[in-house]
Residue, then its C-alpha position, 0 to 999 in steps of 0.5 A: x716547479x723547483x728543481x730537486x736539484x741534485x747535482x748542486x748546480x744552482x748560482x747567482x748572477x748580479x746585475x746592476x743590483x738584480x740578482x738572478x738564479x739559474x741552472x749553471x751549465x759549467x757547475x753541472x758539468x763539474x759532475x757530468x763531464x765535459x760538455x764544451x763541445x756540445x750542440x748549443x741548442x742541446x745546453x739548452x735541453x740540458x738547462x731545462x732538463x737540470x732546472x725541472x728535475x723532479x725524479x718523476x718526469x725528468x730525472x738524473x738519467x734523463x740530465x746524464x742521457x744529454x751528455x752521453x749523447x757525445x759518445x755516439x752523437x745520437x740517442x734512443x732517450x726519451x726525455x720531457x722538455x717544458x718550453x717557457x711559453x706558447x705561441x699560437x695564431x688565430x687559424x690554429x690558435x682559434x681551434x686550441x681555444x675552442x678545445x679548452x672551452x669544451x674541456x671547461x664544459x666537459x670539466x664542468x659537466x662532470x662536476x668539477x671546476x672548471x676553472x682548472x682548466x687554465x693555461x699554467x705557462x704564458x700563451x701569446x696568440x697573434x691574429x695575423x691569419x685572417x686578413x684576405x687581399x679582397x682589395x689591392x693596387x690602391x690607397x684605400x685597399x688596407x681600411x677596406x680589407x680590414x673592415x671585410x675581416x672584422x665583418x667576417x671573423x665577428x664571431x671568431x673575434x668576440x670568442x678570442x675576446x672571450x678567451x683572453x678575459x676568461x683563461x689566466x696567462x692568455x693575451x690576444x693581440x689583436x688583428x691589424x697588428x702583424x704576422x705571429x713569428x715576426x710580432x715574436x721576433x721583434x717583440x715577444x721573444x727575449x733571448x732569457x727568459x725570468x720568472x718569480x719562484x720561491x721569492x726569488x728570481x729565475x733566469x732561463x733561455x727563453x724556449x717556446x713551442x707554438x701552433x704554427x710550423x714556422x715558429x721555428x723562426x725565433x730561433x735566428x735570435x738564439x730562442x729554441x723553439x718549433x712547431x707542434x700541433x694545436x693537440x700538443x700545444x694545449x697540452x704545453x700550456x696545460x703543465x704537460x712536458x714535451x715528449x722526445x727523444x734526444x735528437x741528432x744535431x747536424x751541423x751547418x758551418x757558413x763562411x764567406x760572404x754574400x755577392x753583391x746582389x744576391x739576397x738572403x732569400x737567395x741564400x735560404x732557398x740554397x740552405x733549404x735545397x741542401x739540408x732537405x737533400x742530405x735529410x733532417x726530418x725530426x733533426x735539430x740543425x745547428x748553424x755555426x762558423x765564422x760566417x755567422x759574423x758576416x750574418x744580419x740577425x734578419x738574415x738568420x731569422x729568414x734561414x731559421x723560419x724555413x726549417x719546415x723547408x728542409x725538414x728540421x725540427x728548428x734551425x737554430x743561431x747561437x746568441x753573440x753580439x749580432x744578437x745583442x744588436x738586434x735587441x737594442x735595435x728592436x727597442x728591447x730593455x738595456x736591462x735585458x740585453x745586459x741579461x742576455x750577454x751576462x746568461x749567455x756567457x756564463x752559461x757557455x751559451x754565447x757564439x766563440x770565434x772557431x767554436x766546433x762543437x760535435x755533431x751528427x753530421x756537418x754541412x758546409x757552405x761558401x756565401x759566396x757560391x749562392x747565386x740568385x734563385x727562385x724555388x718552385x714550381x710546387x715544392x720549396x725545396x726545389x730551388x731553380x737558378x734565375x735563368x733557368x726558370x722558363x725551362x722549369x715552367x716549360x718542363x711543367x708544362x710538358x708534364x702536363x702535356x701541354x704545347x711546348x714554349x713556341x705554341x702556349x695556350x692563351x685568352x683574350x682577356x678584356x677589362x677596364x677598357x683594355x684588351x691583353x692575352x692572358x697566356x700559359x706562364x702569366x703571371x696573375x699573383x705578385x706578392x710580397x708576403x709572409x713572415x720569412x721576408x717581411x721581417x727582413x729590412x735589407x730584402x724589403x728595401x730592395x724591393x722597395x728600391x727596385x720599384x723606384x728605380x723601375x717607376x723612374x725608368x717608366x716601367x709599370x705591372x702588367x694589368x693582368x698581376x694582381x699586386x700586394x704588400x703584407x707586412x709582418x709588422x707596422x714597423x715594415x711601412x713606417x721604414x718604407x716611409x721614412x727611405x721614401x719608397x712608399x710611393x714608388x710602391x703604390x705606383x706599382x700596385x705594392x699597396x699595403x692590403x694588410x698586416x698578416x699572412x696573406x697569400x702564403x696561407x691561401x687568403x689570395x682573394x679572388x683574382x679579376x672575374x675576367x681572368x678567372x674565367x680566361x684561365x678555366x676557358x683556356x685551362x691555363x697554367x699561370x703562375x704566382x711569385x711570392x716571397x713565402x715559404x709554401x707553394x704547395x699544389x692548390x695553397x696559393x689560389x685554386x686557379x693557380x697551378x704554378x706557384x714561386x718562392x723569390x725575394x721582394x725584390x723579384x716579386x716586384x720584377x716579375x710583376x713588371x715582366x708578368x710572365x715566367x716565361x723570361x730569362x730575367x738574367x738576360x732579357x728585359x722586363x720591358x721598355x722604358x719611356x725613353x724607347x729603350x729596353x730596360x733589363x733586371x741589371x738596370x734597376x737592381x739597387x746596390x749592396x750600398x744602396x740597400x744599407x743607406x735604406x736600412x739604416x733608415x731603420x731605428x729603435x724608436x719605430x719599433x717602441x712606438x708600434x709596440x707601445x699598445x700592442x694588445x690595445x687593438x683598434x676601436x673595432x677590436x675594442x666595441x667587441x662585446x664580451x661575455x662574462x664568464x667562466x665556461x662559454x656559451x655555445x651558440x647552436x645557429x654559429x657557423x664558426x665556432x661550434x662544441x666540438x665532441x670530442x670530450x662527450x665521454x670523458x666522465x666515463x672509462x678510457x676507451x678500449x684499444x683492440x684490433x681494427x677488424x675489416x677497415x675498409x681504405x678511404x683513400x690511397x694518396x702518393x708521396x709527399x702528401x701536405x696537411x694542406x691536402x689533408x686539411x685545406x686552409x683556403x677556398x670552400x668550393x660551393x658544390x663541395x660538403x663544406x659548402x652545402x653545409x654552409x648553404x644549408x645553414x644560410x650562408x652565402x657564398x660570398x661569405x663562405x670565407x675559408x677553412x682556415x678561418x673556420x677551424x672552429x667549427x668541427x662540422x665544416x671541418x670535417x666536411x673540409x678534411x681530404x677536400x683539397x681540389x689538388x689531392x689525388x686519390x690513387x683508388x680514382x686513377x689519381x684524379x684530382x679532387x676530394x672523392x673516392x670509391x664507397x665499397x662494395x658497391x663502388x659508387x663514387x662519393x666525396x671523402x666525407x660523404x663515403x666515410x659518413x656512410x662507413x660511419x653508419x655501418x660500423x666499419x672502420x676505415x684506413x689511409x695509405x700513403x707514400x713518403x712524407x706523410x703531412x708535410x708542411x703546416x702543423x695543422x692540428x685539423x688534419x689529425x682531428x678531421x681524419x679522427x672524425x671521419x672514422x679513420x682509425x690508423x694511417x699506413x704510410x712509407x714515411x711521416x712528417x714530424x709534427x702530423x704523426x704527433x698529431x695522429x696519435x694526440x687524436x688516437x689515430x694509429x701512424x703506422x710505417x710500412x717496412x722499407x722496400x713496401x709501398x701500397x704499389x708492391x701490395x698492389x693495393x686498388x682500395x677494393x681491400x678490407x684491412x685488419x691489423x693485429x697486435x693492438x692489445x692495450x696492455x702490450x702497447x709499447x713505443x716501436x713495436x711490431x704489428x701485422x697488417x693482413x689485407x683480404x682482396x676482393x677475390x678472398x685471397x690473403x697477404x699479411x705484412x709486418x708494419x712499425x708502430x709510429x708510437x714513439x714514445x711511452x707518454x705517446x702511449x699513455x695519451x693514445x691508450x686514453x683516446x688522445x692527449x687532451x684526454x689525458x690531460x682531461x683525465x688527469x685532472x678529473x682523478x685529482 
C-alpha cells in the first residue's frame, strides 16, 4: 500500500547504481520534533507507521503519538503495525494453514472465491518441530529418527506440501533442515527488507510477527519482530495490521566483559532473572551501552530469543558493525550488507558509541559479575548459582516431602547386562537442544571441546543419561566436524538425533523401559538438563519432574555426573583412567580455546547448506500433491481435519449478550502455561485424546504428540486442560486434567464435564491466578477453551500473547480488581457465575463489567472485573465472533 505521505518525507538512496526509496526518519522529524533519543525499536514503529499512512488505519495522530511518547515515555495509543513478513513452524504453522483451508471452504460454500483467501505478505514456515529422539547415543540415530518422522507426520507433510503450491507468498522448508528462529537467523531474515511498489524500489527494517514465542530471537540481528498466536498471524498474512498500543521501553545498558569461563547461557539466564524481577510483561526491552561491542551477534540472538523468559514482548539489538559481520559471515549478498550500513545510518538506526536514548525505565548490568548458572527446577526465570544447585533440588525434594539428601529413594535398574541404582536426582535426560544455544558457535564449541577433553581423561555418561545432539542448523555438525569435535561427541552418546526443536518441546521420546518403570515404582524425582529455554512442569518428559536450563557445555557435564545432586564447582564428575578424580575445572576449554574452534566457522558452510534450502530430501520430494484450489478434507484422518469454526459465517455475526449461570470448569493457581492449558507432548492412552485415537484405530505406539496433531480439532479439544501436571483447586489442586460435574459432583475429565455442560446448554468459566498463559503462543490454548464452551477467563493477571488469543477465539479475558483472587471469594467450583454489562453495542476496550457469583446455599456477592479487551479492533474482532471471522467477514461484504 502507498503511503499518503503527508509529511513529505519520502527519499533516495544510491547504491552502486540501485536506487532505493524510503521513509526518511530525519525528513519526518523536520515536522515531528525531535527524535534523536528515541528507542530504536520505537523509529522502527514509527518508519512503519509513516510508510503505511493511509488516514484509515494509520493516520497523523497515530505517526505524531510516536514522538509524543518522549514526554511521559509511555502512551494509551493504540496504533496498527504491519510487519513485513510471517514466520511459523509446523506445530503452530500446521493449525494456520488448515484454518486458511476452511476459510477457502467457507469462502467457497458461500459463493465466493475462494482464491481470495491468500497470503498478501510473505509467509516462511519451517518444519522443525516434529522430529522426536526415538533413537540416541549412535551413528545410525538421525536417518532412523527421520524416517519415524516422515512416517508419522505423512499426513501432515503432504498437507503442507499442499499448501505451499496452493496459497501465493507461502514456502515450506522442508523437515531435516532446522529449528525456524535459527533457519530465520542464519538465512531468512535480512536486517532491511525491499519490495517493488509502483515501479520503484522500497527499502524498509525488515520487521516480522511469527507463530512461535521465540521468534522474539531475530531481534539480536536489529530485525523487530515477536510472538503471536496462529489466530493473529493469519490475520497478518491476510493484510490485517497489528493492533497495540505504543509500548514502554525499558532499557538494559551492558558493560564490561564476560570472565573466562562464564557462557552466554550463563549471562542470558542473569538477564533473564533481572528483567522478569523488575516486570516487563507487554514491554519492549532495549539493549544498549558500550558493552554491546564486547557482544557476539550469537550472543545477542541468545538474549534476544528468551524475551518470552523475562516477560518481554521482544528484546531488541541495534544494528552496527557486529551485525554487519555476522551477515557477511552467515553468507548473505555484499549488496545487502552494503544496504543495511547505508539504511541504518541514514535513517539514525545504526548503534552510536554513548548513545542513551529515553526510556520507561533502565536497567544496568557489569558482564563481569555473571557467574555460572543454571536456571530451574520448574521456571526459566529462576536461575541457580553452579554450586548451589544440589540444594535447590533437596529444597524440591522437601516440598515434596521427600527424604532429605542423606537417605534419597532409589531403584535398582538392570539392563544390557548392567546392573546401576537409579536414585531421586539421576539425571536421565542430557540434551543439547533448542534454538537459544544451538545458533550460538562459542557455547557449541565448548561442548564440543569439553567432551574431548573428558573423553581424553577417560570419562563416559553415565548408563542411565539418555544423550542427544539437535541442531538449529546443519551448519552446527559441518563446524563440529570441521574443529574435529564430532567424534568426541559421539563417544559420549552426543549423537546427532536430528535437526529441530526436540526435548525443549517435549519430543524427549521415550526413556529406557527399565528406567520408566524404576522412576514410577520408586516415584523418583530425576531431573533433565538442557540447554532450552522452557522447563515447565511436565514439557520435558511426563516422568520428569525436574527439569534444568544450562549451556552445552554442562549438558555434556552433568551427563557425565548423571546427577544433580553435585556441586560441580567442587567435586568431581568422576575418575579418570589414570585413578585420579577429574573435577569440571579439569576439562572446561579456555576462552582461547573456544575461539581457535569458532573461527573454524566460515561463510562458505553457511551458503552450501542454504544453497536448496526449500528442496527437501527424496521423502519430502515423492510426496504426492493434490492439485487444487480448496482442499479435500479427508473424513477417516487423524490429523488434519474441518474444523468448524466457520460453519456460520454466511449468516449474522453472533449476539454478544451477558453469560447467565456459568458454571466453573476449573480454578487453576498462578502462573498457569499454555502447556497446561494445551500439552504440546505425550497423549496418555486412558486420556480423552487417546480414546478417541484408539477408537479411530490408532495404536498407541503411534499416537505421536499434540503438537503434531493440532490439525485435528477433535483430539485437540479432548487434549485442552489435559496436562497430567495441571492442578485444578476444585480437586484439593490434584494433579491431572479432571474436575467436578455440578451439581451432581461427579468427578470427569475436563473434556468429558464441559461435553456434558455442553449438552445442557450451560455455559462455563475458568478462574485463575497470576500469569495466565505463560510460555509458548499456542493458539490451541485459545481454540480448545473456545470449543469446550468456556466463554470468559477470570484471572489476576494475563500473559500477553494468551489473552490476544482469547479474544482472537471470542473468549472474554477478564482481570479481577487488585487485592481479588478466587481465594478472597472463597471460590470452591460449586458457584454459578453471571456476568453483566456485555451489551454489544456498549462494548469498549477496558471497561468495567460486574461478575455476580451465586453459592451453592443461594447466597449472592457481586464484584467489579476489567474487561481485557484492550483495544477497539479487539472489539470489533470479538463482536464478529473471533479475528479470522472478521477477516472472513470482511471479504465476504467485498
Amino acid at each position: 500500500m502507498a503511503s499518503l505521505d503527508s509529511l513529505n518525507c519520502q527519499r533516495s538512496l544510491d547504491i552502486d547504481g540501485t536506487i532505493y526509496h524510503y521513509y526518511s526518519l530525519p525528513e519526518a522529524a523536520r515536522s515531528l520534533g525531535d527524535i534523536s533519543r528515541l528507542p530504536l525499536s520505537l523509529k522502527v514503529l514509527l518508519e512503519n507507521l509513516l510508510r503505511c499512512e493511509d488516514n484509515a488505519t494509520v493516520s497523523v495522530f497515530d505517526i505524531k503519538a510516536m514522538v509524543d511518547w518522549q514526554q511521559e515515555r509511555r502512551s494509551d495509543h493504540e496504533i496498527q503495525f504491519r510487519p513485513a513478513r510471517v514466520l511459523m513452524q509446523d506445530f503452530t504453522g500446521v493449525p494456520a494453514v488448515v484454518d486458511l483451508a476452511a476459510m477457502r471452504a467457507a469462502m467457497a460454500a458461500a459463493g465466493g472465491d475462494p482464491q481470495k483467501i491468500n497470503p498478501l505478505s510473505p509467509v516462511d514456515l519451517v518444519i522443525d518441530h516434529s522430529v522426536m529422539v526415538d533413537q540416541y547415543a549412535s551413528p545410525g540415530a538421525f536417518g532412523q529418527n527421520v524416517d519415524l518422522e516422515m512416517q508419522r507426520n505423512g499426513e501432515r507433510y503432504a498437507f503442507l506440501r499442499w499448501g505451499q503450491d496452493a496459497f501465493a507468498n507461502f514456502r515450506v522448508v522442508p523437515p531435516g533442515t532446522g529449528i525456524c528462529h535459527q533457519v530465520n537467523l542464519e538465512y531468512l531474515a535480512r536486517t532491511v527488507w525491499t519490495k517493488e511498489e509502483n515501479g520503484q524500489t522500497l527499502a524498509f527494517p525488515d520487521t516480522l510477527v511469527g507463530t512461535d514465542s521465540h521468534t522474539t530471537m531475530i531481534n539480536g540481528l536489529g530485525v523487530l519482530g515477536w510472538g503471536v498466536g496462529g489466530i493473529e498471524a493469519e490475520a497478518a498474512m491476510l493484510g490485517q495490521p497489528v493492533s497495540m498500543l505504543i509500548p514502554e521501553v525499558i532499557g538494559f545498558k551492558l558493560s564490561g566483559k564476560l570472565k573466562e569461563g562464564i557462557t552466554a547461557t550463563d549471562l542470558v539466564l542473569s538477564v533473564t532473572q533481572m528483567l522478569r524481577k523488575h516486570g516487563v510483561v507487554g514491554k519492549f526491552v532495549e539493549f544498549y551501552g558500550d558493552g554491546l561491542a564486547e557482544l557476539p551477534l550469537a550472543d545477542r540472538a541468545t538474549i534476544a530469543n528468551m524475551a518470552p523468559e523475562y516477560g518481554a514482548t521482544c528484546g531488541f539489538f541495534p544494528v552496527d558493525a557486529i551485525t554487519l559481520d555476522y551477515l557477511r559471515l552467515s553468507g548473505r549478498p555484499e549488496a545487502t550488507i552494503k544496504l543495511v550500513e547505508a539504511y541504518s545510518k541514514a535513517q539514525s538506526l545504526w548503534r552510536e558509541p554513548g548513545h542513551e536514548p529515553l526510556f520507561s525505565a533502565s536497567l544496568e548490568l557489569d558482564m563481569g559479575s555473571v557467574e555460572a548458572c543454571l536456571a530451574g527446577p520448574k521456571r526459566p526465570q529462576d536461575r541457580v548459582p553452579l554450586p548451589l544447585v544440589s540444594q535447590a533440588f533437596d529444597d524440591l525434594l522437601a516440598l515434596q516431602l521427600k527424604p532429605a539428601a542423606g537417605a534419597p529413594g532409589n531403584s535398582l535398574v538392570k539392563h544390557d547386562s548392567q546392573i546401576y541404582k537409579l536414585q531421586d536426582g539421576a539425571v536421565v535426560i542430557a540434551a543439547i537442544t533448542s534454538c537459544t544455544n544451538t545458533s550460538n558457535p562459542s557455547v557449541m564449541m565448548a561442548a564440543g571441546l569439553l567432551a574431548k577433553k573428558a573423553v581424553e581423561k577417560g570419562l563416559q555418561r553415565k548408563p542411565w543419561v539418555k544423550s542427544s545432539l539437535a541442531p538449529g542448523s546443519k551448519v552446527v555438525t559441518e563446524y563440529f566436524a570441521a574443529a574435529g569435535l564430532t567424534r568426541y561427541l559421539d563417544e559420549l552418546g552426543f549423537a546427532l538425533v536430528g535437526y529441530g526443536c526436540t526435548t525443549c518441546i517435549g519430543n524427549s521420546g521415550p526413556l529406557l523401559e527399565p528406567i520408566e518403570t524404576a522412576i514410577q515404582q520408586a516415584d523418583l524425582t530425576v531431573a533433565a538438563v538442557l540447554s532450552g529455554n522452557r522447563n515447565f512442569e511436565g514439557r520435558v518428559h511426563p516422568l520428569v519432574k525436574a527439569n534444568w536450563l544450562a549451556s552445552p557445555p554442562l549438558v555434556v557435564a552433568y551427563a557425565l555426573a548423571g546427577t544433580v545432586r553435585i556441586d560441580l564447582s567442587s567435586q568431581p564428575l568422576g575418575t579418570g583412567r589414570d585413578g585420579a578424580p577429574v573435577y569440571l575445572r579439569d576439562i572446561w576449554p579456555s576462552q582461547a580455546e573456544i575461539a581457535a574452534a569458532v573461527a573454524q566457522v566460515s561463510s562458505t558452510m553457511f551458503r552450501q547448506q542454504y544453497a536448496a534450502v526449500f528442496s527437501g530430501d527424496a521423502q519430502w520430494q515423492a510426496i504426492a500433491v493434490p492439485q487444487a484450489a480448496t482442499y479435500v478434507w479427508q473424513a477417516d484422518s487423524t490429523y488434519i481435519q474441518h474444523p468448524p469454526f466457520f460453519a456460520d459465517i454466511a449468516g449474522d455475526p453472533p449476539h454478544v449478550g451477558d453469560i447467565h449461570g456459568a458454571r466453573i470448569l476449573a480454578l487453576l493457581g498462578d502462573s498457569v502455561t499454555t502447556d497446561h492449558i494445551s500439552p504440546a507432548g505425550n497423549i496418555k492412552k486412558n486420556s480423552p485424546a487417546g480414546r478417541y485415537l484408539g477408537e479411530h484405530g490408532v495404536a498407541q505406539a503411534d499416537f505421536n504428540s499434540y503438537g503434531s496433531r493440532r490439525g485435528n480439532h477433535e483430539v485437540m479439544m479432548r487434549g485442552t486442560f489435559a496436562n497430567i501436571r495441571i492442578r485444578n483447586e476444585m480437586l484439593g489442586g490434584e494433579e491431572g486434567g479432571n474436575t467436578l460435574y455440578m451439581p451432581s459432583g461427579d468427578k470427569l475429565a475436563i473434556y468429558d464435564a464441559a461435553m456434558r455442560y455442553q449438552d445442557e446448554g450451560v455455559p462455563l468459566v475458568i478462574f485463575a491466578g497470576q500469569e495466565y498463559g505463560t510460555g509458548s503462543s499456542r493458539d490451541w490454548a485459545a481454540k480448545g477453551t473456545n470449543l469446550l464452551g468456556v466463554k470468559a477467563v477470570i484471572a489476576e493477571s494475563f500473559e500477553r500473547i494468551h489473552r490476544s488469543n482469547l479474544v482472537g477465539m471470542g473468549v472474554l479475558p477478564l482481570q479481577l480488581r487488585a487485592g481479588q483472587t478466587r481465594k478472597t471469594l472463597q471460590l470452591n467450583g460449586t458457584e454459578k457465575v453471571t456476568i453483566g454489562g456485555l451489551d454489544g453495542v456498549s462494548l469498549r476496550p477496558h471497561m468495567s463489567l460486574a461478575l455476580d457469583i451465586t453459592r451453592a446455599d443461594g447466597s449472592h456477592e457481586e464484584v467489579e472485573v476489567l474487561c481485557r479487551i484492550d483495544t477497539q479492533n479487539e472489539v470489533e474482532y470479538f463482536k464478529a465472533g473471533g479475528i479470522l471471522h472478521h477477516v472472513l467477514r470482511q471479504m465476504l461484504k467485498s
